[in-house]
C-alpha positions as CSV (number, residue, x, y, z in Angstrom):
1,X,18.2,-25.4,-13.9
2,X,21.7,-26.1,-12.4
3,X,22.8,-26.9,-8.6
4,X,25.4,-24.5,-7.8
5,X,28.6,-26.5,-7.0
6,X,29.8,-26.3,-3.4
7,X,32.9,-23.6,-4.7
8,X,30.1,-21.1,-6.0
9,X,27.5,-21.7,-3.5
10,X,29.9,-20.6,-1.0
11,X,31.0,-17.7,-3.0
12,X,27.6,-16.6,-3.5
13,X,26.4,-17.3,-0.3
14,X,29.2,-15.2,1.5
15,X,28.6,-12.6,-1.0
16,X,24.5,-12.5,-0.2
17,X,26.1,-12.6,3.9
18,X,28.4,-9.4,3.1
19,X,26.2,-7.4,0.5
20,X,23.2,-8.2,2.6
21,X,25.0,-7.9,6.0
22,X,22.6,-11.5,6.3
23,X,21.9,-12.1,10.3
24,X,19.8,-15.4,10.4
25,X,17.4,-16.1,13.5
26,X,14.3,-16.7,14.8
27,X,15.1,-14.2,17.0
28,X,12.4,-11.0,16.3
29,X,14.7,-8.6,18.5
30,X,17.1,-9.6,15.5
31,X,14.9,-9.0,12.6
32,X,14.7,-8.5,9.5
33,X,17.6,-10.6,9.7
34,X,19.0,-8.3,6.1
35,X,19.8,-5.2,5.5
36,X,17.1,-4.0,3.5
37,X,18.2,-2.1,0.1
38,X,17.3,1.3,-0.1
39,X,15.0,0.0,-2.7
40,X,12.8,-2.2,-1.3
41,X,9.4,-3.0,0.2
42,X,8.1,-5.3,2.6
43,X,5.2,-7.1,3.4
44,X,4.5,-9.3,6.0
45,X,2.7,-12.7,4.6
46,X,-0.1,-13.1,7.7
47,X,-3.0,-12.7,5.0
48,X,-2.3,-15.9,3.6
49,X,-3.1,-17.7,7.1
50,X,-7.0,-17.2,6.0
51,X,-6.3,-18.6,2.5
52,X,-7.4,-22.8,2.3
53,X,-7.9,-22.7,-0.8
54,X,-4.2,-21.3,-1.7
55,X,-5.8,-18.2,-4.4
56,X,-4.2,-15.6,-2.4
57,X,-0.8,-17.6,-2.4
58,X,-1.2,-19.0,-6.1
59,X,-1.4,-14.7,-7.1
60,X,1.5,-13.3,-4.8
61,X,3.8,-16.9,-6.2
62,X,2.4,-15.5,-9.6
63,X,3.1,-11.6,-9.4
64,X,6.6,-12.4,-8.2
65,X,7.6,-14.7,-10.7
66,X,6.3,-13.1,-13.5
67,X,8.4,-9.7,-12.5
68,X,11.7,-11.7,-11.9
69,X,11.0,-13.0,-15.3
70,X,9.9,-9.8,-16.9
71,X,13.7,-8.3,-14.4
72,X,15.6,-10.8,-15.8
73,X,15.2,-10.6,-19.7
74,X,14.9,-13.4,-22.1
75,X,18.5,-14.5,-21.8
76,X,19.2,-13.7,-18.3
77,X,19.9,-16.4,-15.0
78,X,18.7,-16.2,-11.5
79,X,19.8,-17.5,-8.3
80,X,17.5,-19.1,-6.1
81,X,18.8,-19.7,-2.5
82,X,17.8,-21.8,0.3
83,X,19.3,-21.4,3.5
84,X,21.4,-24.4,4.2
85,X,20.0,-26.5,1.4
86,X,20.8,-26.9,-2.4
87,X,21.1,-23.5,-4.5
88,X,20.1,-23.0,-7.9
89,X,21.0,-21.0,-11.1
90,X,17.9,-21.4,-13.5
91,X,16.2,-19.0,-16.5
92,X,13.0,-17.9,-15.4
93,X,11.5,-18.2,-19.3
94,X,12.7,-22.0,-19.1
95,X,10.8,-23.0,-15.7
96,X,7.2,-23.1,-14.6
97,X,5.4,-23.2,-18.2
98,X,3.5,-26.2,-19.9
99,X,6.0,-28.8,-20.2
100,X,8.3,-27.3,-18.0
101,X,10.1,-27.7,-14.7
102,X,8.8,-26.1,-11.6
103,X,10.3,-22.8,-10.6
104,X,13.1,-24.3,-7.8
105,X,11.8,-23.0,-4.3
106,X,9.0,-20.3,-3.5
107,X,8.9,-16.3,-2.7
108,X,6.9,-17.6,-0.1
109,X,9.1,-18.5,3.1
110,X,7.7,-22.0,4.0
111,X,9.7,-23.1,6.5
112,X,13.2,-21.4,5.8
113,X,14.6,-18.5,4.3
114,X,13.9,-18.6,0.3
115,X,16.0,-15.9,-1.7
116,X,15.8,-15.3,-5.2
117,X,18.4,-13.1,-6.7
118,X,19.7,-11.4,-10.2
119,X,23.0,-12.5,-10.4
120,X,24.6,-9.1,-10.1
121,X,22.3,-9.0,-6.8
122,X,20.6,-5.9,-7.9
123,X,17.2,-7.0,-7.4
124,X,15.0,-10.5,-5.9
125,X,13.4,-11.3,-2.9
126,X,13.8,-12.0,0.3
127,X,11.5,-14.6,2.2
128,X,11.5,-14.6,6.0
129,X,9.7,-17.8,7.6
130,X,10.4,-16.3,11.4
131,X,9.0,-13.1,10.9
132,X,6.3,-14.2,7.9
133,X,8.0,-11.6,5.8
134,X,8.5,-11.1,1.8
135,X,11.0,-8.4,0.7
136,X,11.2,-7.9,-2.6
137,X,13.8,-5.4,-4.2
138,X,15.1,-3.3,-6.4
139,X,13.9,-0.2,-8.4
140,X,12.3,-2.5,-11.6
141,X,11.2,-5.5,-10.2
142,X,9.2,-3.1,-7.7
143,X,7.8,-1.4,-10.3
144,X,6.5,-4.2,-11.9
145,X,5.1,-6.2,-8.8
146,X,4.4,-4.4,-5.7
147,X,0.7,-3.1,-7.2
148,X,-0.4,-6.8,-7.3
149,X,1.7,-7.9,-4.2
150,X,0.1,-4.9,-2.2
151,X,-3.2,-6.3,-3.6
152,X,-2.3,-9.8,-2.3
153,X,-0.4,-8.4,1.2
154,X,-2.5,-5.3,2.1
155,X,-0.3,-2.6,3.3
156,X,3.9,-3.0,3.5
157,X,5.5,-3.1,7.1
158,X,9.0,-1.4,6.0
159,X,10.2,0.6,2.8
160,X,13.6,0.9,2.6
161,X,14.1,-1.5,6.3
162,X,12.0,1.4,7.5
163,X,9.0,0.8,9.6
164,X,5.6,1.9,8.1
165,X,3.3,4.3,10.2
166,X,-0.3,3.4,10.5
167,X,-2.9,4.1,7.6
């Protein structure tokens, strides 16, 4: 796991602002604060208020990872980015395992915006603390995930940044 230097996390951040068309605020006439991919599914996180014991949170932090990791291949790198903090580049298959470190940040937003992303920004996930929002995208890591998220989550708010109609 590697910082990104101050050159590239400005590259990559203005990229995500671009690609993403990023508008941060607290602001919920303002949200989702991204453009949401075509691809993509939201849910919002309030069934983890009712969790003290953290299970509920322990399986959606475990679903998540384990589909970025299945996404990115043995080889490949993701980005992890915090909003206004330190940024990482890190191999899934070489965090969060016996002996290993910690995956850098969380899907779930605690407290700022938490982004993980492939580094050709095809899929990841987008945590909102403001709203209490996780977006995860792209066709494959949807595929692999959003069965156990929706299991986690209950029903998604928006599919493709569209709003969901009731059950």
């Amino acid at each position: 796991m590697a910082e990104l230097p101050e050159a590239e996390y400005r590259r990559v951040w203005d990229r995500f602002y671009e690609d993403f068309d990023f508008r941060p605020s607290t602001s919920s006439s303002e949200w989702p604060s991204i453009k949401e991919p075509v691809a993509s599914v939201t849910w919002s996180v309030t069934a983890l208020d009712g969790d003290p014991e953290y299970e509920r949170l322990d399986r959606l932090v475990e679903a998540v990872e384990q589909g970025l990791t299945l996404c990115a291949g043995p080889q490949g790198t993701l980005l992890a980015l915090d909003w206004q903090h330190t940024s990482y580049r890190f191999a899934p298959h070489e965090v969060g395992g016996t002996g290993q470190p910690a995956w850098p940040l969380s899907p779930y937003p605690d407290g700022d915006y938490f982004i993980y992303l492939s580094e050709d920004f095809r899929y990841g996930s987008f945590g909102h603390p403001w709203e209490g929002s996780l977006c995860l995208f792209g066709e494959e890591l949807l595929s692999a995930v959003s069965g156990e998220v929706d299991k986690v989550l209950g029903s998604p708010i928006r599919r493709s940044g569209k709003a969901e109609g009731p059950a």
